[in-house]
C-alpha positions in Angstrom: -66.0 55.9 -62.0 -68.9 57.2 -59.4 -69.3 53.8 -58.4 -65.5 52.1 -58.1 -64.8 55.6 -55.9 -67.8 54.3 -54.0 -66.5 50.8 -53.8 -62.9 52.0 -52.7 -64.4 54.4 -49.4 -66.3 50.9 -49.1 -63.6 48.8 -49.0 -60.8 50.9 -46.8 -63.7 52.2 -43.9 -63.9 48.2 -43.7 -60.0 47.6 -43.4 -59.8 50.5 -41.0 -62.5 49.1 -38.7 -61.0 45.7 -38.7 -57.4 47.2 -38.0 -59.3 49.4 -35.0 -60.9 45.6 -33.5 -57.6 44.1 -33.4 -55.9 46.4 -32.1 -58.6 46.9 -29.0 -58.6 43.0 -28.9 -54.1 43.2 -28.9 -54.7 45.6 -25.9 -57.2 43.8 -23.6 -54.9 40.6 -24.1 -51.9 42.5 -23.3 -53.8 44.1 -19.9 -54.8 40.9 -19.3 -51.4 39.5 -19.9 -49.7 42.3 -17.1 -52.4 41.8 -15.0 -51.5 37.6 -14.4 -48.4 38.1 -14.5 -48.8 41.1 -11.7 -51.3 38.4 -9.5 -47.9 36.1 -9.6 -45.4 38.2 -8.5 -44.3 38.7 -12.0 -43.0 35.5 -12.2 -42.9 34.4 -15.5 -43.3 30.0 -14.9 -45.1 30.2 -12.7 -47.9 32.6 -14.4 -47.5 30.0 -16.5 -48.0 27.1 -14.7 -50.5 28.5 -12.5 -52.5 29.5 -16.4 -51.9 25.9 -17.5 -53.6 24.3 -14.2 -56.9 27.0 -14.4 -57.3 25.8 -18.1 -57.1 22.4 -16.8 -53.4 21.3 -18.9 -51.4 18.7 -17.3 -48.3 20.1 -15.8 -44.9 17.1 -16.0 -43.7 16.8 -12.7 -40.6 18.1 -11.6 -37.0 16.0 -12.1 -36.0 15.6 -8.5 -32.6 13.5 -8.7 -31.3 12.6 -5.5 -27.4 11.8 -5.9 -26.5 8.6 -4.5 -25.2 8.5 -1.2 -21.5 7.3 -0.5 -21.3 4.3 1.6 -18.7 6.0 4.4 -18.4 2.1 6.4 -17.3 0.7 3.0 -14.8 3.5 3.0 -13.7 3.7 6.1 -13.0 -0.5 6.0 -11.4 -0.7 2.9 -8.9 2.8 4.4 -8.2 0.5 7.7 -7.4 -2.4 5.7 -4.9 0.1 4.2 -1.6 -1.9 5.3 1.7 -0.6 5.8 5.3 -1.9 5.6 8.2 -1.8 8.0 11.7 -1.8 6.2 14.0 -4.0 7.7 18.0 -3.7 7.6 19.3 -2.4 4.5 22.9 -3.0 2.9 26.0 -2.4 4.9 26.9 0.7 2.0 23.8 2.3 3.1 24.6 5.4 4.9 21.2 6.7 6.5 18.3 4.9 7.1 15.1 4.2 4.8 12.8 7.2 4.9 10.3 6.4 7.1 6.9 5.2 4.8 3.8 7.8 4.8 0.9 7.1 7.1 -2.1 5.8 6.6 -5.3 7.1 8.0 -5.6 4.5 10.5 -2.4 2.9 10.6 1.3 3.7 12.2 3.8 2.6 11.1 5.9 1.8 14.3 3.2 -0.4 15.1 4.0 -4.0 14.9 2.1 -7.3 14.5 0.7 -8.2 18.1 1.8 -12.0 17.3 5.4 -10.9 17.2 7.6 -11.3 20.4 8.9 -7.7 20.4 11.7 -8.4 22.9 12.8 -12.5 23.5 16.2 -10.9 24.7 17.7 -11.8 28.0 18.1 -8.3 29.6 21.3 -7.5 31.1 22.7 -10.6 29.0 26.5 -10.3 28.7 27.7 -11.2 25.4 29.7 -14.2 25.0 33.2 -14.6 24.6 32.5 -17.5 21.4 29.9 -18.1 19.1 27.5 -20.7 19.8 27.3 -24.1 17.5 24.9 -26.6 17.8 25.7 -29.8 16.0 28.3 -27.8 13.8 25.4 -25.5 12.8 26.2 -21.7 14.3 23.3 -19.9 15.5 23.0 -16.1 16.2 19.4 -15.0 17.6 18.1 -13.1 20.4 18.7 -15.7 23.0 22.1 -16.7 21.3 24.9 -13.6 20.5 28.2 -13.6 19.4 31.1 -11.9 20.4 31.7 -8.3 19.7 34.9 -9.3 18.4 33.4 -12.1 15.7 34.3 -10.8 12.6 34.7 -13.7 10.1 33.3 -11.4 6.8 31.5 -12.8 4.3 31.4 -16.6 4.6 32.9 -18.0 0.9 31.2 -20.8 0.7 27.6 -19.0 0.9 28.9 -16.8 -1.5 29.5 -19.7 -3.8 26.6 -21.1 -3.2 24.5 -17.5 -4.1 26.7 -17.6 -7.1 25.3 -20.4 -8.4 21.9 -20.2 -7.6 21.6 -16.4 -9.2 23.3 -18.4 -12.7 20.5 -20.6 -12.3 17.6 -17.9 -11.8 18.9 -16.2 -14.7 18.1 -19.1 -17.0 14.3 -18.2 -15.9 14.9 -14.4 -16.5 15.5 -13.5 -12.6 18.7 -11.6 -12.4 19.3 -12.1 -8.6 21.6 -9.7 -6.0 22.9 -10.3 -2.7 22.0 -6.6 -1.8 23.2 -7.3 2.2 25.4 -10.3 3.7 28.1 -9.6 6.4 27.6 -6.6 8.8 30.3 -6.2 11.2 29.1 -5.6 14.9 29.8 -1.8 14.9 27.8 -1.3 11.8 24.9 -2.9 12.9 25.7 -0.7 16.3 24.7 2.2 14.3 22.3 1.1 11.7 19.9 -0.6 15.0 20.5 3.1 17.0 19.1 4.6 13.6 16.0 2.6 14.0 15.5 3.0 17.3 15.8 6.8 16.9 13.5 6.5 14.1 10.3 3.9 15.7 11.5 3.3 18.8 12.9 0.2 20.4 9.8 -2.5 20.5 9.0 -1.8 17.1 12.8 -1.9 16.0 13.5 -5.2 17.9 10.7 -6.9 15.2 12.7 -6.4 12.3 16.5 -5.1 13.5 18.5 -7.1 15.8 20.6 -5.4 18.7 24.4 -5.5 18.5 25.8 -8.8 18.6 22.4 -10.4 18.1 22.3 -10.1 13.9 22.8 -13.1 11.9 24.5 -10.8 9.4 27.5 -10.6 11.9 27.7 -14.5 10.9 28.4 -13.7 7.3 25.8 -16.3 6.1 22.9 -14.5 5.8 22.0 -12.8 2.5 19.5 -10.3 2.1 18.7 -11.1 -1.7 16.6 -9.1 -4.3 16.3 -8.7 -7.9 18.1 -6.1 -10.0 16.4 -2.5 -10.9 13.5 -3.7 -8.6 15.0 -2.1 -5.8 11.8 -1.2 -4.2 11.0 -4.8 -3.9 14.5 -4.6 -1.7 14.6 -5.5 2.1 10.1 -5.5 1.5 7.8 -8.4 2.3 6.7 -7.2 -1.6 9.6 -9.2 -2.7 8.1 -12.5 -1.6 5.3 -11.5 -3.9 7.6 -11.3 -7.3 8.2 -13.5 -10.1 12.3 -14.0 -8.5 11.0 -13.8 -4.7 8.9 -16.6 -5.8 11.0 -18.6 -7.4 14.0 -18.3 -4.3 11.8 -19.3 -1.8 11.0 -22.4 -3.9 14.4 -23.3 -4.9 16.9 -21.8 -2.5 16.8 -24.6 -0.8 18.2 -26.7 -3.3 21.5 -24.2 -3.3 21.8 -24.7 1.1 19.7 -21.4 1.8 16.8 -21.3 3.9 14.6 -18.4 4.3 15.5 -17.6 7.9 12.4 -15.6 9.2 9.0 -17.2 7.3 5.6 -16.0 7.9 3.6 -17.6 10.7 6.9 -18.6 12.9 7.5 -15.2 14.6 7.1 -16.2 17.7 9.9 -18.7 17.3 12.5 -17.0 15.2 11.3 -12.8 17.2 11.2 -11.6 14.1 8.6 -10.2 11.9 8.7 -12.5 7.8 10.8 -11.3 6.2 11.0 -12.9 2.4 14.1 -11.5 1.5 16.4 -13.0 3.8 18.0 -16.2 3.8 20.5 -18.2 5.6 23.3 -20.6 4.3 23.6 -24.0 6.4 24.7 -26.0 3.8 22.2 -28.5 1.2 21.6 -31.3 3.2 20.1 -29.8 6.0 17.9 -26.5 4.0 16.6 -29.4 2.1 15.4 -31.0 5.5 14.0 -27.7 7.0 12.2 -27.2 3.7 10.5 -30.0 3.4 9.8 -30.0 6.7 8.6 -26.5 6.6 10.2 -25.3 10.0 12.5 -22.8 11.1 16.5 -23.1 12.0 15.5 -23.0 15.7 13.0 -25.7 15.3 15.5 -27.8 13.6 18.1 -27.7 16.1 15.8 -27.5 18.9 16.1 -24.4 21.0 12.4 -23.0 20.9 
């Protein structure tokens, strides 16, 4: 008993001088510990980088990712390439004008193609007292009015003619409408004033004729579309549909032409305008067609 009593003191003044070591060795490390971290500002990474470097560790490099920068000239081209349209004349029922389209950062829209005669009127021209015909062909334009008092309304053989060509596109799943045909002279009084009032005169004389100048007054032109793609209506966007597609390729055939094409406004004054067409009868829209000229061309007045 003398000796496991022995053992025992033996054995606990042992545990208690290994508990007394590392508690003396937990205290220097924790000094130490508040001392580094005191010598960097207390700043926790980097006491610890700074201890990794003295003990000679590799320290990873930091992730410096640059975002890429944005290429402002593609930008800015691609913004000034940002086109916008000018509405021409809209149907006779129409009681105020189109709404004016949003601008564009770098574009206004009363500002016209520079190729486009803005004016091509004879100023202080009185109009005449009859229409002008040229080999039995009538022509209205900005060097060639009619009356004040011409009124014919819609012309019944154009109508016809539309009337057959729209039961033709329908076999090809185009259900065509004759959104605009004969204006009298005091509506297009008002609708050209509206314009006016709205981009000004040189920008209105690209795509609305003055009083008396219209082809509209004539009641053989026909501003066509397709139905319930009314925003295609009166819009060079309609030359760009399936139905504007297929009436500039066949109206022909049905005595249309399309009046104002695209590269021949400095003949005709007037901005392209791929909705509206002109009746003159088959044998000579098939001639104009092929030969890919305008109405003025044709008769020879340039």
């Amino acid at each position: 008993m003398k000796r496991k009593k022995s053992y025992s003191k033996k054995r606990h003044k042992k545990q208690g001088k290994g508990l007394t070591i590392t508690l003396l060795v937990s205290a220097v490390i924790m000094i130490g510990l508040l001392t580094w971290l005191g010598l960097n500002n207390w700043d926790v990474d980097k006491s610890i980088k700074n201890a990794q470097e003295a003990i000679g560790m590799s320290v990873p490099a930091e992730d410096e990712t640059v975002a890429p920068e944005t290429d402002a000239t593609v930008e800015d081209d691609e913004k000034g390439n940002e086109q916008e349209e000018i509405p021409d004349q809209k149907s006779q029922e129409q009681t105020t004008p189109p709404s004016k389209p949003a601008k564009s950062d770098s574009t206004d829209s009363t500002k016209s193609d520079s190729s486009i005669d803005n004016g091509g009127y004879i100023e202080g021209q009185v109009l005449p007292k009859e229409p002008k015909f040229i080999n039995g062909i009538l022509l209205a334009n900005k060097k060639y009015p009619l009356p004040a008092t011409y009124a014919p309304g819609e012309d019944k053989a154009a109508r016809a003619a539309f009337e057959k060509m729209a039961a033709e596109a329908k076999l090809a799943d185009f259900n065509l409408n004759a959104f605009s045909t004969y204006r009298s002279f005091e509506y297009q009084t008002t609708l050209y004033d509206r314009y006016v009032a709205r981009d000004g005169k040189k920008a209105a004389d690209t795509y609305s004729a003055r009083p008396g100048y219209s082809e509209h007054q004539t009641g053989l032109a026909f501003d066509i579309g397709e139905v319930n793609f009314e925003q295609h209506f009166a819009s060079s966007s309609f030359g760009e549909t399936g139905a504007g597609k297929w009436v500039a390729a066949n109206a022909h055939r049905f005595g249309f032409i399309m009046r104002y094409p695209k590269g021949k406004e400095q003949i005709t004054g007037y901005m392209h305008e791929a909705w509206h067409f002109r009746y003159v009868g088959k044998e000579i829209a098939d001639e104009v067609f092929k030969r890919n000229i305008t109405l003025e061309e044709y008769l020879g007045v340039q």
